[in-house]
Backbone and ligand atoms as CSV (ligand in chain L), in Angstrom:
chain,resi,resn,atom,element,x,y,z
A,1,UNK,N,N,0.847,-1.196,0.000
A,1,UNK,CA,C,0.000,0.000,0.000
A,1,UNK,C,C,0.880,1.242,0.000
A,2,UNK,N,N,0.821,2.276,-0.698
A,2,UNK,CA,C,1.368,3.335,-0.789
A,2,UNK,C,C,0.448,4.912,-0.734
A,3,UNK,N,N,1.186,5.589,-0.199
A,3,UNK,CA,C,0.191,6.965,-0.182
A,3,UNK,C,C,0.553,7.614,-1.281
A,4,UNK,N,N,-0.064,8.363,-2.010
A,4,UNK,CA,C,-0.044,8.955,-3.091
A,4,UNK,C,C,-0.507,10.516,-3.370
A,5,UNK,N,N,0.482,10.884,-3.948
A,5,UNK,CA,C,-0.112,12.487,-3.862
A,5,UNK,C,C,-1.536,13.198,-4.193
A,6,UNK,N,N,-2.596,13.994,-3.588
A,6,UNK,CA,C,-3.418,14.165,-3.656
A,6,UNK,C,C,-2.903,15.453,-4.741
A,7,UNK,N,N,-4.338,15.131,-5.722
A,7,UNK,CA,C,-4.797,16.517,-6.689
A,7,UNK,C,C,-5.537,17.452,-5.994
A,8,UNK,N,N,-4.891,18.588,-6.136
A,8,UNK,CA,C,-5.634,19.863,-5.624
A,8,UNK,C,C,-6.176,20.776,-6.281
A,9,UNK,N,N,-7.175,21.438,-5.770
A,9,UNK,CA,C,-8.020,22.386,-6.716
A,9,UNK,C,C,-6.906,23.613,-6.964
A,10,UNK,N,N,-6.728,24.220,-8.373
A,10,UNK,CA,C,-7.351,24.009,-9.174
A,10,UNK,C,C,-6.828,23.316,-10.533
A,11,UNK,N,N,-6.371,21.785,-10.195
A,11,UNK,CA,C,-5.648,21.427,-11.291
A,11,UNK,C,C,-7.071,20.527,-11.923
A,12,UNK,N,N,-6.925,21.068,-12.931
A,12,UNK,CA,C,-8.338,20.417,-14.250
A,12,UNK,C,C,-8.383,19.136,-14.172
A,13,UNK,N,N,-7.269,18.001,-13.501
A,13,UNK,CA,C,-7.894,16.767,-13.697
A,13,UNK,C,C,-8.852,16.468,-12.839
A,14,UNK,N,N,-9.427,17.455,-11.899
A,14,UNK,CA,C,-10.253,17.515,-10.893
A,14,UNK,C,C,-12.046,17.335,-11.722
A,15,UNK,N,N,-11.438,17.718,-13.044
A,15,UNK,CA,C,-12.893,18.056,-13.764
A,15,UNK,C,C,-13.178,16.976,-14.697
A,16,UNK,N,N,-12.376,16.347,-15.086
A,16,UNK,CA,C,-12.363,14.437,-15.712
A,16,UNK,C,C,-13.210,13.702,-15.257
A,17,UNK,N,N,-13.829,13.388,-16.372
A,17,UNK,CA,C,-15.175,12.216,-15.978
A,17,UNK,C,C,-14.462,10.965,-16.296
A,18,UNK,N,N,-13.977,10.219,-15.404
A,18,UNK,CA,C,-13.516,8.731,-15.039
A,18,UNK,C,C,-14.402,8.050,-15.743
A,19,UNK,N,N,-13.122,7.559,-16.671
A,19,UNK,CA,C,-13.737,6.290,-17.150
A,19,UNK,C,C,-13.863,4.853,-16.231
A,20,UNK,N,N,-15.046,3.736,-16.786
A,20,UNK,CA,C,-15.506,2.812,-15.924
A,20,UNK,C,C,-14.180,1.755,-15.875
A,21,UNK,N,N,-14.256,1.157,-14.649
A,21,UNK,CA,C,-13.682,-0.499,-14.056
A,21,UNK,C,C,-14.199,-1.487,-15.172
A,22,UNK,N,N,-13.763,-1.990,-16.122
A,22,UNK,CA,C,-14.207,-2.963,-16.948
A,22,UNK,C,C,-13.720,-4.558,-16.381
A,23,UNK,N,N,-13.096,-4.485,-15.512
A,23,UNK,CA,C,-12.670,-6.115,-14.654
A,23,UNK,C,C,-11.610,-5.978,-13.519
A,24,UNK,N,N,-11.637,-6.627,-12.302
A,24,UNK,CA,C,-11.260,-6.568,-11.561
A,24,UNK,C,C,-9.551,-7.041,-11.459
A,25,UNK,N,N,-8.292,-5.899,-12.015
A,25,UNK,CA,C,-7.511,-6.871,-12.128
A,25,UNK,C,C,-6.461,-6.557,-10.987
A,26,UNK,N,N,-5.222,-6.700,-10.791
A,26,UNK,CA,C,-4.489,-6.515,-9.861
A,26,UNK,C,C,-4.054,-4.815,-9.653
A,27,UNK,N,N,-3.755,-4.488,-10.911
A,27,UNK,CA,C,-3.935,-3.224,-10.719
A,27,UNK,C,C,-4.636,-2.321,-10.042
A,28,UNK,N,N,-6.495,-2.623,-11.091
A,28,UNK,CA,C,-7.493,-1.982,-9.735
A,28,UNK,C,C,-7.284,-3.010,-8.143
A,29,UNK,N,N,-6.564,-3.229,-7.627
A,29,UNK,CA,C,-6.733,-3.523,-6.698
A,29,UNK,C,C,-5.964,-3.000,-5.641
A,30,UNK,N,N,-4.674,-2.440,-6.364
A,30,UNK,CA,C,-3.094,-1.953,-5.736
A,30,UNK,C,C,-4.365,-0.396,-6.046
A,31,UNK,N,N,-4.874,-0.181,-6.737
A,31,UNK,CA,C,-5.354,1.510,-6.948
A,31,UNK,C,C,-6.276,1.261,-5.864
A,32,UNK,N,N,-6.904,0.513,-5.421
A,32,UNK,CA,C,-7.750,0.728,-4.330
A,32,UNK,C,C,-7.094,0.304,-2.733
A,33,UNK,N,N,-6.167,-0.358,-2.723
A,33,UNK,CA,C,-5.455,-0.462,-1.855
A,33,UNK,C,C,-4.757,0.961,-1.641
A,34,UNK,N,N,-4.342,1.445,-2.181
A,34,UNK,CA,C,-3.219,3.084,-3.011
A,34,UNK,C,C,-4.392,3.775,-2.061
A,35,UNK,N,N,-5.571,3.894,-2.398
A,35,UNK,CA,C,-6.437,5.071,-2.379
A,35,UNK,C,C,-6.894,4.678,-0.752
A,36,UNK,N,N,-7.260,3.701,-0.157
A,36,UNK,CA,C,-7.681,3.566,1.482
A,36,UNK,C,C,-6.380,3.693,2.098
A,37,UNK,N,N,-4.990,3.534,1.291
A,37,UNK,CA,C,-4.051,4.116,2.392
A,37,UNK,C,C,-4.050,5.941,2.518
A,38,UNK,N,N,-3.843,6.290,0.778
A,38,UNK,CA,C,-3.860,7.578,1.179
A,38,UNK,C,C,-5.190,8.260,1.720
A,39,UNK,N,N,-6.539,7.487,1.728
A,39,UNK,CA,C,-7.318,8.394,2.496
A,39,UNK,C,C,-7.118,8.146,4.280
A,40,UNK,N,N,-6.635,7.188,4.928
A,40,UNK,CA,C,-6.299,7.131,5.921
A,40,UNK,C,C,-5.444,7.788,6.557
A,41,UNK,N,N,-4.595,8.531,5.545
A,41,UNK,CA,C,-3.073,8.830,5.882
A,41,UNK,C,C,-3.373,10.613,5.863
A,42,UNK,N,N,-4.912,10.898,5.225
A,42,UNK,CA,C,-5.033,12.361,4.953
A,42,UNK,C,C,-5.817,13.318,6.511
A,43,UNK,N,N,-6.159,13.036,7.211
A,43,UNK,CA,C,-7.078,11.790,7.282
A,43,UNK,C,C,-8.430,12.322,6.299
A,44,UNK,N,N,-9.169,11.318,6.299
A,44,UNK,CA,C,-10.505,11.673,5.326
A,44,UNK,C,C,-11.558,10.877,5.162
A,45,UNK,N,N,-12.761,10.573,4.993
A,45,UNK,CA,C,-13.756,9.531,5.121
A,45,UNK,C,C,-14.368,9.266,3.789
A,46,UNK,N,N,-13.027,9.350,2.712
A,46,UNK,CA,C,-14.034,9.203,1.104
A,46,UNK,C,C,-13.010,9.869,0.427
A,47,UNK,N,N,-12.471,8.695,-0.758
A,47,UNK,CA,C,-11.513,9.659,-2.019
A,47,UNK,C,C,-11.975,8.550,-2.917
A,48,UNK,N,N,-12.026,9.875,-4.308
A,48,UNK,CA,C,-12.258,8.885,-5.550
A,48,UNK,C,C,-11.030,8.732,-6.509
A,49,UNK,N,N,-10.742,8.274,-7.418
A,49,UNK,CA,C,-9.675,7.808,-8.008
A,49,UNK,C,C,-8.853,8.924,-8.370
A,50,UNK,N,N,-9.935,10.201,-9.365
A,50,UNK,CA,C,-9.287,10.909,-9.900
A,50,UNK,C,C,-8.118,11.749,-9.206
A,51,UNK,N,N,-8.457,11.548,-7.513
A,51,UNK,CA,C,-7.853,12.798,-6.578
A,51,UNK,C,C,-6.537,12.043,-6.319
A,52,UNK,N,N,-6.552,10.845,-6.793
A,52,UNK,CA,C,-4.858,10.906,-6.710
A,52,UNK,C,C,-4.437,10.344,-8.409
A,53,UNK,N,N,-5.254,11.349,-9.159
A,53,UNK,CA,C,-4.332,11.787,-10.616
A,53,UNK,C,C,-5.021,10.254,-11.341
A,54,UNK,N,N,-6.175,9.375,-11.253
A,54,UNK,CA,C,-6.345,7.923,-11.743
A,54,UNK,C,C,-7.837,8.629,-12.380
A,55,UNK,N,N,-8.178,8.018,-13.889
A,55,UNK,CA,C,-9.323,8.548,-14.354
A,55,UNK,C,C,-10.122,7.342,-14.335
A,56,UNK,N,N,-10.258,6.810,-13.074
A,56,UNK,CA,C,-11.576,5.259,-13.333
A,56,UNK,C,C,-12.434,5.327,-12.295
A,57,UNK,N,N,-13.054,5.140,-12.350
A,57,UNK,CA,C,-14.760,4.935,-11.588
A,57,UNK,C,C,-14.561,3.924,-10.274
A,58,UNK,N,N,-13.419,4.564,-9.273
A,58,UNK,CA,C,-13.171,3.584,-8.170
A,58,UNK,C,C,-13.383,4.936,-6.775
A,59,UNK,N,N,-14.014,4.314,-5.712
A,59,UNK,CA,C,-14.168,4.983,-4.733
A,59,UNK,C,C,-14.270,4.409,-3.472
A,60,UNK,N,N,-13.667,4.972,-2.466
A,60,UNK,CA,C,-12.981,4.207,-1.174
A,60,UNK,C,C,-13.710,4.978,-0.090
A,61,UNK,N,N,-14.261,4.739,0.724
A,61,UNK,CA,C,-15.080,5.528,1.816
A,61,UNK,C,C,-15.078,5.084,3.342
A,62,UNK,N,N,-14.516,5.475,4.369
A,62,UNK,CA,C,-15.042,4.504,5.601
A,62,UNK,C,C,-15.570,6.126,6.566
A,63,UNK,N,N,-16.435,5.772,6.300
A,63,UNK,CA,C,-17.453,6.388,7.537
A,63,UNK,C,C,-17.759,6.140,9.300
A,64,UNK,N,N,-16.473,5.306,9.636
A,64,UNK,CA,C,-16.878,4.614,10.839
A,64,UNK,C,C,-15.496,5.773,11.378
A,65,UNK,N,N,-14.579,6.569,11.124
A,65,UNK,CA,C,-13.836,6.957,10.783
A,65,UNK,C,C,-13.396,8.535,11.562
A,66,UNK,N,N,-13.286,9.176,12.651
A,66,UNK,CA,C,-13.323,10.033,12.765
A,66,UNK,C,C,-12.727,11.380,11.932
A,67,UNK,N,N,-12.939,12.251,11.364
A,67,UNK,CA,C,-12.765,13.567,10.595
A,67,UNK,C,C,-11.415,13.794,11.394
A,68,UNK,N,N,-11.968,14.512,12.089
A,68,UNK,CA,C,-11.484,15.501,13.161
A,68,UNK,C,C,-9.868,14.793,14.145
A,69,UNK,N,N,-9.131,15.563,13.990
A,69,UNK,CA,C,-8.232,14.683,14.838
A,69,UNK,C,C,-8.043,14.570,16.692
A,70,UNK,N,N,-7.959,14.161,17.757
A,70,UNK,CA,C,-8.057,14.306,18.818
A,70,UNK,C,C,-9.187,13.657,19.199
A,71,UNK,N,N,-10.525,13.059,18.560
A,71,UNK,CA,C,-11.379,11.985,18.433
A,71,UNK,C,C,-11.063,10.926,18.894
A,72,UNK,N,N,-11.659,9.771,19.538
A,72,UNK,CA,C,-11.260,8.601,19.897
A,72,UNK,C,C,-11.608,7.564,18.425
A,73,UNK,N,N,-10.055,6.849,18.177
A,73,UNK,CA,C,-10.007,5.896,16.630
A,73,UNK,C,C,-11.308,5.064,17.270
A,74,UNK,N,N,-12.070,4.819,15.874
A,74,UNK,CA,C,-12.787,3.591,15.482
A,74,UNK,C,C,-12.680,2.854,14.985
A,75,UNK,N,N,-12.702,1.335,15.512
A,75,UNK,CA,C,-12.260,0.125,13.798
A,75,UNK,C,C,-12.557,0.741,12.843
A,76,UNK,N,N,-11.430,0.330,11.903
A,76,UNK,CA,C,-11.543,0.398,10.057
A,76,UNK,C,C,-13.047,-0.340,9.892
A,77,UNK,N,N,-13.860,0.714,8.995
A,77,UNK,CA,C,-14.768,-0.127,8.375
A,77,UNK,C,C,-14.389,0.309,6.820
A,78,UNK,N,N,-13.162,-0.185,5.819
A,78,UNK,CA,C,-13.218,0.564,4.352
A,78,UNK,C,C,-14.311,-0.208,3.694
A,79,UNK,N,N,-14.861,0.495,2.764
A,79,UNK,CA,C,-15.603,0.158,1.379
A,79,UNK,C,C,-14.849,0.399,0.362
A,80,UNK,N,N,-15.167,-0.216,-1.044
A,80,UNK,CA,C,-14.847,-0.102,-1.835
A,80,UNK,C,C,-15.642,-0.188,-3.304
A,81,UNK,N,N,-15.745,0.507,-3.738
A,81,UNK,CA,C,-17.107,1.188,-4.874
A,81,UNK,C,C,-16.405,1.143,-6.424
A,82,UNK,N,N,-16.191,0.230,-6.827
A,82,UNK,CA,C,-16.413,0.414,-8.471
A,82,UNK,C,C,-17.444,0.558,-9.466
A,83,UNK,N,N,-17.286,1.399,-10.172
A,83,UNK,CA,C,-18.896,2.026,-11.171
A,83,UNK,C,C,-19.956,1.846,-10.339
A,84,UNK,N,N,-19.906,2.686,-9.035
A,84,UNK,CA,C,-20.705,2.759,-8.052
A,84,UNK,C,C,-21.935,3.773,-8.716
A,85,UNK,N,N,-22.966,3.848,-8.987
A,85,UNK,CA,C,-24.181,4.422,-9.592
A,85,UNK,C,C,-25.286,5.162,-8.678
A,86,UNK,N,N,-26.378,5.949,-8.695
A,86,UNK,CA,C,-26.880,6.378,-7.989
A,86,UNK,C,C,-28.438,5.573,-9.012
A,87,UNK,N,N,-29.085,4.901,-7.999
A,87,UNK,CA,C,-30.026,4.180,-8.916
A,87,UNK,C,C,-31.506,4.952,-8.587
A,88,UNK,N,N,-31.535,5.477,-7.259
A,88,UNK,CA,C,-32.739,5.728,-6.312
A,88,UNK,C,C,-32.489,7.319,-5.710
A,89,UNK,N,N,-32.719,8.087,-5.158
A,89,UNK,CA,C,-32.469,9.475,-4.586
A,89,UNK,C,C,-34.104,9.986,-3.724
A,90,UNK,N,N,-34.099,10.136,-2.785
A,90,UNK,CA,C,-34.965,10.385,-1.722
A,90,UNK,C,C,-35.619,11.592,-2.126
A,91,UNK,N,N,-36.728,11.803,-1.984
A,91,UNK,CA,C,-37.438,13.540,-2.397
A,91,UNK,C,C,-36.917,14.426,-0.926
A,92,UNK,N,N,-36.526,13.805,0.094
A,92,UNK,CA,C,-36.208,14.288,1.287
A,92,UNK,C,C,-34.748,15.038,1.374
A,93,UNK,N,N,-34.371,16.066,1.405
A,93,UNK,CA,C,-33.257,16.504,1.696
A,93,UNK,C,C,-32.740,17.049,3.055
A,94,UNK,N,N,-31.403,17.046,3.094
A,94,UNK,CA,C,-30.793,17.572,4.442
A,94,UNK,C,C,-29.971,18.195,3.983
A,95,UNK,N,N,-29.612,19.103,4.749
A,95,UNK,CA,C,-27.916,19.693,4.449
A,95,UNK,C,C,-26.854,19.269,5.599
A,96,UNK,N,N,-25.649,19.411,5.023
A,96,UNK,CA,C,-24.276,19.174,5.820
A,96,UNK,C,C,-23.604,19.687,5.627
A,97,UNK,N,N,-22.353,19.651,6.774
A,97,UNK,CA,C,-21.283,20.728,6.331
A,97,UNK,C,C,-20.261,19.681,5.201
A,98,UNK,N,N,-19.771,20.026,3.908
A,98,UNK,CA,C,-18.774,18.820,3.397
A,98,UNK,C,C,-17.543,19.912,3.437
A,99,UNK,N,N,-16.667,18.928,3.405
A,99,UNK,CA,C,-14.950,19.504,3.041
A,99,UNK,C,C,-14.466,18.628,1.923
A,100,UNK,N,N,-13.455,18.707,1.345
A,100,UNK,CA,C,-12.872,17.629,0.152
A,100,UNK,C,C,-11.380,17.611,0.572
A,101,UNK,N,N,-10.932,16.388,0.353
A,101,UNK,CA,C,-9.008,16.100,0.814
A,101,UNK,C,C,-8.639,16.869,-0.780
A,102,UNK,N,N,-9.487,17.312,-1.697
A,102,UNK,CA,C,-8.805,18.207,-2.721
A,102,UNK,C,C,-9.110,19.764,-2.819
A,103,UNK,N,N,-9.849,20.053,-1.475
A,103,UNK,CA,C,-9.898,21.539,-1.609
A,103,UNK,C,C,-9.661,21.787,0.027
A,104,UNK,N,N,-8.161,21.672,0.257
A,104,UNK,CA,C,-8.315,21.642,2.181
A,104,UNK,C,C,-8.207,22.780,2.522
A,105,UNK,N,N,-8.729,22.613,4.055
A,105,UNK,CA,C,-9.518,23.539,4.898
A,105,UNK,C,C,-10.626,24.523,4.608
A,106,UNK,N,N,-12.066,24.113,3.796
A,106,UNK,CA,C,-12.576,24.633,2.900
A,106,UNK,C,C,-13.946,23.572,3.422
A,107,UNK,N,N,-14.486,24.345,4.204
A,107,UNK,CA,C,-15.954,23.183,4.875
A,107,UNK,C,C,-17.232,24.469,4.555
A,108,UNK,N,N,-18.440,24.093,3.769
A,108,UNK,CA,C,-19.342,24.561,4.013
A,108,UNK,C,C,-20.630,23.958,3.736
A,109,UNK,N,N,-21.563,24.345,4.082
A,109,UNK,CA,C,-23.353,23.388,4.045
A,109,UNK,C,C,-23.387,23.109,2.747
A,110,UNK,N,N,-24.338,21.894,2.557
A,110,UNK,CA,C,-23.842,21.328,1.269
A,110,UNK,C,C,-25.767,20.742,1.186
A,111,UNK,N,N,-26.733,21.164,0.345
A,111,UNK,CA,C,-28.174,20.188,0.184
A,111,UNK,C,C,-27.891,19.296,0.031
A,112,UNK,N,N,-28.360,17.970,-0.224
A,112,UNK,CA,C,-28.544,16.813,-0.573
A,112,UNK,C,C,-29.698,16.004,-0.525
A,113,UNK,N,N,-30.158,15.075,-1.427
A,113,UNK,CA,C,-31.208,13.984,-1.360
A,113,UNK,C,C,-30.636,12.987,-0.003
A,114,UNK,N,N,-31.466,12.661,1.035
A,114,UNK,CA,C,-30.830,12.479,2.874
A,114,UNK,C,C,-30.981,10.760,2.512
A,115,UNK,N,N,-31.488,9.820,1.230
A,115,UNK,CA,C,-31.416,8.812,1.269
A,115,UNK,C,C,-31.436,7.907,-0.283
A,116,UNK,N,N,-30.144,7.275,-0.722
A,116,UNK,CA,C,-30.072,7.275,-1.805
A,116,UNK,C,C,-30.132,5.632,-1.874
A,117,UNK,N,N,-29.947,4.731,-3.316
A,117,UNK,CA,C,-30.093,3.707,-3.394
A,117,UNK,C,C,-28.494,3.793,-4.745
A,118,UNK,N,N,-27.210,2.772,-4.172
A,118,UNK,CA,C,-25.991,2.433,-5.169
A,118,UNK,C,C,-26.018,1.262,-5.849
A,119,UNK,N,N,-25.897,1.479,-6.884
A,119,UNK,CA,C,-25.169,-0.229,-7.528
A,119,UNK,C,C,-24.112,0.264,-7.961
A,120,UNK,N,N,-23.271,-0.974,-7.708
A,120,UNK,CA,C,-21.822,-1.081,-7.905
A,120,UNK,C,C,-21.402,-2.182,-8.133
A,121,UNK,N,N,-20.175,-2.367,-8.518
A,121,UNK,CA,C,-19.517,-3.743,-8.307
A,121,UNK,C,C,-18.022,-4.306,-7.348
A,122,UNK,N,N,-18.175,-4.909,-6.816
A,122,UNK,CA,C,-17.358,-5.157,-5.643
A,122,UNK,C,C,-15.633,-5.782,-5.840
A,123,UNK,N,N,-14.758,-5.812,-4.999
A,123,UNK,CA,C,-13.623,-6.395,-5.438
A,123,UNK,C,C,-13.700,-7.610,-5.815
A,124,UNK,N,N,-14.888,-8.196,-5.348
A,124,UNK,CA,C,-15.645,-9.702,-5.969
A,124,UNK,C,C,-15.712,-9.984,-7.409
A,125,UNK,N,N,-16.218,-8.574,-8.323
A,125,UNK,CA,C,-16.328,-8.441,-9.546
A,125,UNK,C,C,-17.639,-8.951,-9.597
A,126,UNK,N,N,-18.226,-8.897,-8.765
A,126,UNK,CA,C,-20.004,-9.104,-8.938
A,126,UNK,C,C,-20.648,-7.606,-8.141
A,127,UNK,N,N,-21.792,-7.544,-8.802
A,127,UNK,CA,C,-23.080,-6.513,-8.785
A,127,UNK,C,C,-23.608,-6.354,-7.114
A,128,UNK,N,N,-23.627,-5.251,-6.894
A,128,UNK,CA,C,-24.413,-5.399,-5.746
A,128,UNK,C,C,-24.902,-3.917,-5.421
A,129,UNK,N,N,-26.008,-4.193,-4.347
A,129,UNK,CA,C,-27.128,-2.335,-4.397
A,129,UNK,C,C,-26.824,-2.325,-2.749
A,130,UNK,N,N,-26.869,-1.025,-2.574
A,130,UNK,CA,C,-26.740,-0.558,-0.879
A,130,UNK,C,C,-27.546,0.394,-1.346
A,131,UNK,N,N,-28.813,0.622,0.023
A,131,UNK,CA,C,-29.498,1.974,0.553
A,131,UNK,C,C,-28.409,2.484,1.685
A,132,UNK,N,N,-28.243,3.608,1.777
A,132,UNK,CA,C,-27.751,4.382,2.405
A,132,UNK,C,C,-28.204,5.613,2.657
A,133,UNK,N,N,-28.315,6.217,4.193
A,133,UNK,CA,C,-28.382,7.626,4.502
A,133,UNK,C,C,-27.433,7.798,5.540
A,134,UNK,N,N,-27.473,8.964,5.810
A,134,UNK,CA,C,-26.795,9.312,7.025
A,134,UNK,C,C,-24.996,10.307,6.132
A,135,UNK,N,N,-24.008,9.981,6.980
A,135,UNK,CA,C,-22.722,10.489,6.399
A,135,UNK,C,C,-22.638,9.394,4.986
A,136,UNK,N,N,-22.757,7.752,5.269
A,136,UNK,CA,C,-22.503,7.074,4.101
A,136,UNK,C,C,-23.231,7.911,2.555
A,137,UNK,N,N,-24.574,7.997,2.822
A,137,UNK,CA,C,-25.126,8.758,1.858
A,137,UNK,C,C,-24.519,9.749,1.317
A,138,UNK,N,N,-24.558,11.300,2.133
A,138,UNK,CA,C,-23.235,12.044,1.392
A,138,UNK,C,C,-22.500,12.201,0.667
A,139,UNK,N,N,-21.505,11.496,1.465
A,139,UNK,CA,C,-20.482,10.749,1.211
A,139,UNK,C,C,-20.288,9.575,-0.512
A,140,UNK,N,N,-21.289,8.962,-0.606
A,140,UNK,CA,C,-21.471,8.089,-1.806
A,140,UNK,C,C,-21.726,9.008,-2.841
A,141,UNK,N,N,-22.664,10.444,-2.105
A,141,UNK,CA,C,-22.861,10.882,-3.488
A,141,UNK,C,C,-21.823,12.458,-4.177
A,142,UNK,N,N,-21.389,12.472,-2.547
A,142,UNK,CA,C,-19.565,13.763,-2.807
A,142,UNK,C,C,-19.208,12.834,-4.101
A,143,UNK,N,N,-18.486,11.316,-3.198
A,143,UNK,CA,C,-17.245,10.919,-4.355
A,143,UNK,C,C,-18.002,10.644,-5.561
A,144,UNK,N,N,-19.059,9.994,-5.767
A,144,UNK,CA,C,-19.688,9.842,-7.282
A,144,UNK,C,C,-19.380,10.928,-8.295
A,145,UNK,N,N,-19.721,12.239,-7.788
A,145,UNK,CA,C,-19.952,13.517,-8.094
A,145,UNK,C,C,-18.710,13.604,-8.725
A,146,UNK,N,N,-17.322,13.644,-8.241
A,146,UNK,CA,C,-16.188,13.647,-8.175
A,146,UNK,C,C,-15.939,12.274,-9.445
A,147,UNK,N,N,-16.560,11.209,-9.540
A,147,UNK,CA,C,-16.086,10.292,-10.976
A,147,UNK,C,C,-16.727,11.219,-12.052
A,148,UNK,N,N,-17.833,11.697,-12.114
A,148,UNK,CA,C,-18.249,12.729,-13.181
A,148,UNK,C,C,-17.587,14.325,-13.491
A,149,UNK,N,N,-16.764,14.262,-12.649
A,149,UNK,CA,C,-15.845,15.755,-12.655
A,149,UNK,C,C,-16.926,17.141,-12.009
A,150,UNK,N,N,-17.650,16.476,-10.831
A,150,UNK,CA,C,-17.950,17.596,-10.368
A,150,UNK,C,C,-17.572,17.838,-8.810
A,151,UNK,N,N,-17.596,18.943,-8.493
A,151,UNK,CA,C,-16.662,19.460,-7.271
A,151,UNK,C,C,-18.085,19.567,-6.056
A,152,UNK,N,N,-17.802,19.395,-4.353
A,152,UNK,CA,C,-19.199,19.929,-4.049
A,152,UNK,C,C,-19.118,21.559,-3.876
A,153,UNK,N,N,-18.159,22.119,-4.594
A,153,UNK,CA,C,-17.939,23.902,-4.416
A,153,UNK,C,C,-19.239,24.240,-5.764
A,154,UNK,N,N,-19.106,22.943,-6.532
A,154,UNK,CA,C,-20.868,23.104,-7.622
A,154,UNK,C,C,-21.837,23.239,-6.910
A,155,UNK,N,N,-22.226,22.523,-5.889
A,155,UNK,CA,C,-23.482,22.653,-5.044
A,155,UNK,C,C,-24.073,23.786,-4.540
A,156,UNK,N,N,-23.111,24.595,-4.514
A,156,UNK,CA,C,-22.923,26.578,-3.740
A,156,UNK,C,C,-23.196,27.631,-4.646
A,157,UNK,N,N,-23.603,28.690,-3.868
A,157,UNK,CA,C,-23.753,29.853,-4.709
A,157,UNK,C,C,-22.487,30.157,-5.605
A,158,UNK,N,N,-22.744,30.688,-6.432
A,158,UNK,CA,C,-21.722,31.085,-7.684
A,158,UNK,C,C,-20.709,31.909,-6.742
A,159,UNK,N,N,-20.839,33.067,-6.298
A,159,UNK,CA,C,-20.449,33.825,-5.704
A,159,UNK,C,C,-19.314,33.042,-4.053
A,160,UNK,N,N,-19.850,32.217,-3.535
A,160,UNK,CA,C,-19.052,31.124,-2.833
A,160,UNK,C,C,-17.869,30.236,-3.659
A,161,UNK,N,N,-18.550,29.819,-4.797
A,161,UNK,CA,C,-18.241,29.082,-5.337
A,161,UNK,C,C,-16.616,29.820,-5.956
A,162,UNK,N,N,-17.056,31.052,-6.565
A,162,UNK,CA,C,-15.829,31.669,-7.429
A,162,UNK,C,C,-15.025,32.536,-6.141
A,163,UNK,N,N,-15.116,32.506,-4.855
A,163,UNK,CA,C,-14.490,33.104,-3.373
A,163,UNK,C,C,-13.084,32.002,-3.486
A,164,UNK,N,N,-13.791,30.566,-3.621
A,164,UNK,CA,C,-13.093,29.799,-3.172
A,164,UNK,C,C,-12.003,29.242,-4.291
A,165,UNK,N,N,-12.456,29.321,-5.179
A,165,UNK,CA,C,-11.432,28.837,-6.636
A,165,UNK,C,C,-10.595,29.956,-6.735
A,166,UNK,N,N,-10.526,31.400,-6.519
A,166,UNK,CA,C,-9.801,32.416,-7.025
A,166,UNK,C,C,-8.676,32.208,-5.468
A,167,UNK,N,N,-9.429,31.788,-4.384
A,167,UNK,CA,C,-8.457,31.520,-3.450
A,167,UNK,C,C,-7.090,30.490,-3.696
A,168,UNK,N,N,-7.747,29.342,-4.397
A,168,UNK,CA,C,-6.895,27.921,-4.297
A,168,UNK,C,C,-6.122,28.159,-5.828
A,169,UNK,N,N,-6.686,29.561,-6.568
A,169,UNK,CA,C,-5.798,29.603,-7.861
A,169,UNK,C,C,-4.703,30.166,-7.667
A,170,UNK,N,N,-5.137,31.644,-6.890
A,170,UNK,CA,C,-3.648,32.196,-5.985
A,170,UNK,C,C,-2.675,31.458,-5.426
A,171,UNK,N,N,-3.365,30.573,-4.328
A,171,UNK,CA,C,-2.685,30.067,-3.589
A,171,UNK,C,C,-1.608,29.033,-4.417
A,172,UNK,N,N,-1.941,28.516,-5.517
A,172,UNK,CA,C,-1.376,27.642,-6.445
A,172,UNK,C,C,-0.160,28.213,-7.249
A,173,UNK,N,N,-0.719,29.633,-7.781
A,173,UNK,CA,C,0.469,30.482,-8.368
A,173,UNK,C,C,1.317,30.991,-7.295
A,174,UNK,N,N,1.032,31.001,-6.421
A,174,UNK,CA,C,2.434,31.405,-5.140
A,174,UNK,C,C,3.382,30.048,-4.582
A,175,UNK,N,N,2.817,28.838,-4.983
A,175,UNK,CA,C,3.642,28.027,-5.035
A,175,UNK,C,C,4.255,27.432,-6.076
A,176,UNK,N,N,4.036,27.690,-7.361
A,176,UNK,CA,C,4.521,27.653,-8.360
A,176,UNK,C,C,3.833,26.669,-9.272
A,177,UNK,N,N,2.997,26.029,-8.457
A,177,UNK,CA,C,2.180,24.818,-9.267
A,177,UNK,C,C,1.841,25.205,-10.597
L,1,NI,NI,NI,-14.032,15.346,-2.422
């Protein structure tokens, strides 16, 4: 398992619609191994492929997981989501605060449908559906968002939205990126 450098806003591969997992081979497996170390190592509760520079439809999430550091650890619960889909979406919404391990220190309320229905396919290489609400929900539908090249700074007013990109563009040209 290796940690791997995270993509930061505002480098454009952030905006790449990942192509799909067509078979389960050793590769996707070192990339999903790759991706639950570096989200462990960030810390973070959800990275999709593209954020460490990979354009495929793989997503790693453990929600059992504390954010915040100074928290008491919880067992590892990782998942692992290939051509994970949104099949179902709740008429019910909630909001939350989200952050992204590609736009850090950058948390604000985020709408959402509060109960969704996934199909995916597993490191098994077989089909399978999860209902989910709560952070998993979110969470399934942040990183999804993220295989289609969208950011949750889309979810926000324009005006939020362009606060925060002109921030992370500066901040990018002062380091030379
Ligand atoms: Ni994210």
């Amino acid at each position: 398992m290796a940690i791997r450098p995270l993509v930061i806003l505002p480098d454009p591969r952030l905006r790449h619609v990942s192509a799909p997992v067509t078979a389960v081979t050793p590769e996707i497996r070192t990339l999903a191994e790759d991706m639950l170390a570096t989200m462990y190592d960030a810390p973070g509760i959800g990275l999709a492929a593209i954020q460490i520079g990979v354009a495929r439809r793989v997503v790693t999430i453990d929600v059992s997981r504390p954010a915040a550091e100074g928290e008491a650890p919880a067992p590892r619960e990782p998942m692992i989501f290939l051509n994970p889909e949104i099949t179902w979406l709740s008429e019910e919404t909630y909001s939350h605060e989200e952050g992204c391990l590609s736009i850090p220190d950058y948390y604000e309320e985020v709408e959402r449908p509060k109960a969704i229905r996934v199909r995916y396919m597993g490191l098994d290489g077989e089909g399978h559906e999860i209902e989910a609400e709560g952070m998993l929900a979110i969470c399934l539908q942040h990183e999804i968002d993220h295989l289609n090249g969208v950011l949750f700074i889309d979810h926000l007013s324009r005006l939020k939205r362009e606060r925060v990109t002109k921030r992370f563009a500066k901040q990018a040209k002062r380091e030379g990126a």
